[in-house]
N, C-alpha and C positions, 0 to 999 in steps of 0.2 A: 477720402475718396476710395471706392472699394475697384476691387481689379476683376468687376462684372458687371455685365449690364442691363439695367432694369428701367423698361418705360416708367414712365411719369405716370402712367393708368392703373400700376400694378400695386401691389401689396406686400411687402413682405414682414410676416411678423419677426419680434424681437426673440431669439433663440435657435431661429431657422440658420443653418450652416449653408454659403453655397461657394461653391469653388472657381478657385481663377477662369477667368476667358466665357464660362458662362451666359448666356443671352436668356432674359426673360423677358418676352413682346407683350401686346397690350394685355388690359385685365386677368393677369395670373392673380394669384393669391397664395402663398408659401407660408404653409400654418409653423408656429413655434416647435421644433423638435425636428421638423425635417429636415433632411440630409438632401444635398445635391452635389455632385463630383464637377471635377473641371470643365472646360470644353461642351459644356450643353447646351443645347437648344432647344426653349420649352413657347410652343404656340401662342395662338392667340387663345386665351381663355382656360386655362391652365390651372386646374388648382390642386396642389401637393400637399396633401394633411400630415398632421404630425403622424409620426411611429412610421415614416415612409424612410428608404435609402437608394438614393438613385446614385449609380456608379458614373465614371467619366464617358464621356463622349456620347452619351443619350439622346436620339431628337426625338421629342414630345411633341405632337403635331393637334392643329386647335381642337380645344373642346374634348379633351381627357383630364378625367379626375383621376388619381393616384391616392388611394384610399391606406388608411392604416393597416398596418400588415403587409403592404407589396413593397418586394426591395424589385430593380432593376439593375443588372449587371452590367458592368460597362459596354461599349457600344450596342447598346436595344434601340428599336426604332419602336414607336409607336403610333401607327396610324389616326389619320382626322378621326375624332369619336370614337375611338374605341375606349373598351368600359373594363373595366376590372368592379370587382365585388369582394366585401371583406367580411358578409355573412348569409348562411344558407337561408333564413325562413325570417326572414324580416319581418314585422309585423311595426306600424309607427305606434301603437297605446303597449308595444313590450319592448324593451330595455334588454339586449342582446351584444353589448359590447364586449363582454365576457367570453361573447362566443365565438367574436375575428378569426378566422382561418387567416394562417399565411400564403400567400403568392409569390414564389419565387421564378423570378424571368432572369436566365442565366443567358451569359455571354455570347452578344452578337446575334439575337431571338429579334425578328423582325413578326411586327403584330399588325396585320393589317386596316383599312379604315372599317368603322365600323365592327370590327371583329368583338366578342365579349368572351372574356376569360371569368370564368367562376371561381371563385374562393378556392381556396386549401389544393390548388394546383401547383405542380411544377414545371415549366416549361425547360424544356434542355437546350442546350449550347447550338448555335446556329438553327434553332428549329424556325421555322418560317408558317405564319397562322396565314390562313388569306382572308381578303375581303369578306365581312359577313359573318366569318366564322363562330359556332359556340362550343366554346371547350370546357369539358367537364371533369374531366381531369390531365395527368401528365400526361406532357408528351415528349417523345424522344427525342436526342441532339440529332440535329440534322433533316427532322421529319417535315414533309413536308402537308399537310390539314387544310380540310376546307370542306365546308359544309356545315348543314345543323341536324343532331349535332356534329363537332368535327369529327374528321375522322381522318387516316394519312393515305395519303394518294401517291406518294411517292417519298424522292430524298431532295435535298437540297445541300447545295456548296458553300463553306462559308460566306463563300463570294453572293451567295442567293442566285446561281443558277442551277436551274433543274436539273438531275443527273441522271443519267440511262445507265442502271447498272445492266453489264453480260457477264454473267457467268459470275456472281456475284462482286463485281469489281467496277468501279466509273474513275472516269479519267473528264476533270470541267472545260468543258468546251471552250470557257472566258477566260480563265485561268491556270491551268492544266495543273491543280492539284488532283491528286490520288486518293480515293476512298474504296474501302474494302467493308462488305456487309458478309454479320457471321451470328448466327444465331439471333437472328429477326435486330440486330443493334449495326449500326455504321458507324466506321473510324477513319481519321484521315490515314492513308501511310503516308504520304512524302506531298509536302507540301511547297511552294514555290518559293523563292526565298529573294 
């Protein structure tokens, strides 16, 4: 008996890691090699290719492919259909595995539905994609992106609310943690405890 849980519809191949408390709903499929952290929740129609690592507390929402190359850092959300990519100039009669860019979605990075993230990006800590969005490359922790392609429109709070900095400084409206922006980058100062 494993200490996660997997619909009767789904797949998981022999080699795939996934961690306690875990939830995998209908037709996933979880290729040999992939990694999955604790406390997940991966959609309907789910499928995690090997060379993947998804950290704890992840919700995958239906109809995302996690392609080779992308790690997800613990708490990421990932919105219905949104797409990641693990090469620039695909061609199907050329053979381009060789050429996987990495994707790395760092801690607490909310990806909206629909959004598509391009290969050999980095997304930063708390950065928030919105709906639609196409990101072409990094973006910053805390940044908030939208459009095509994206671009930042603003900051966002761990918590994922909007922030109004004055005078280079926000204080979260939901939260009342403290960020300070200095040299076009934002950091928390004092956060709630």
């Amino acid at each position: 008996m494993s200490d996660y849980f997997v619909h009767e519809s789904s797949y998981i191949d022999e080699g795939a890691r996934i961690g306690k408390g875990t939830r995998i709903w209908h037709f996933c499929h979880i290729m040999p090699g992939a990694v999955i952290g604790e406390r997940c929740n991966l959609g309907q129609n789910v499928v995690v290719m090997s060379g993947t690592v998804i950290g704890n507390n992840v919700k995958i929402q239906n109809n995302v492919s996690v392609y080779e190359g992308v790690t997800l850092q613990d708490d990421v959300f990932c919105g219905p259909s949104c797409v990641f990519t693990n090469v620039i100039n695909p061609r199907s009669h050329v053979s381009r595995k060789s050429e996987y860019l990495k994707t790395l979605v760092k801690r607490g990075t909310s990806i909206g539905a629909n959004a598509t993230i391009i290969c050999g990006a980095t997304l930063g800590e708390y950065s928030f994609i919105g709906a639609g969005a196409v990101v072409r490359g990094n973006v910053l922790p805390y940044a908030l992106m939208v459009g095509v392609p994206a671009r930042q429109v603003g900051w966002t709070c761990a918590c994922g609310t909007r922030l109004e900095l004055v005078k280079g400084a926000a204080t979260c409206g939901a939260c009342g943690a403290k960020y300070r922006e200095d040299a076009g980058h934002l950091s928390p100062v004092d956060q709630p405890g």
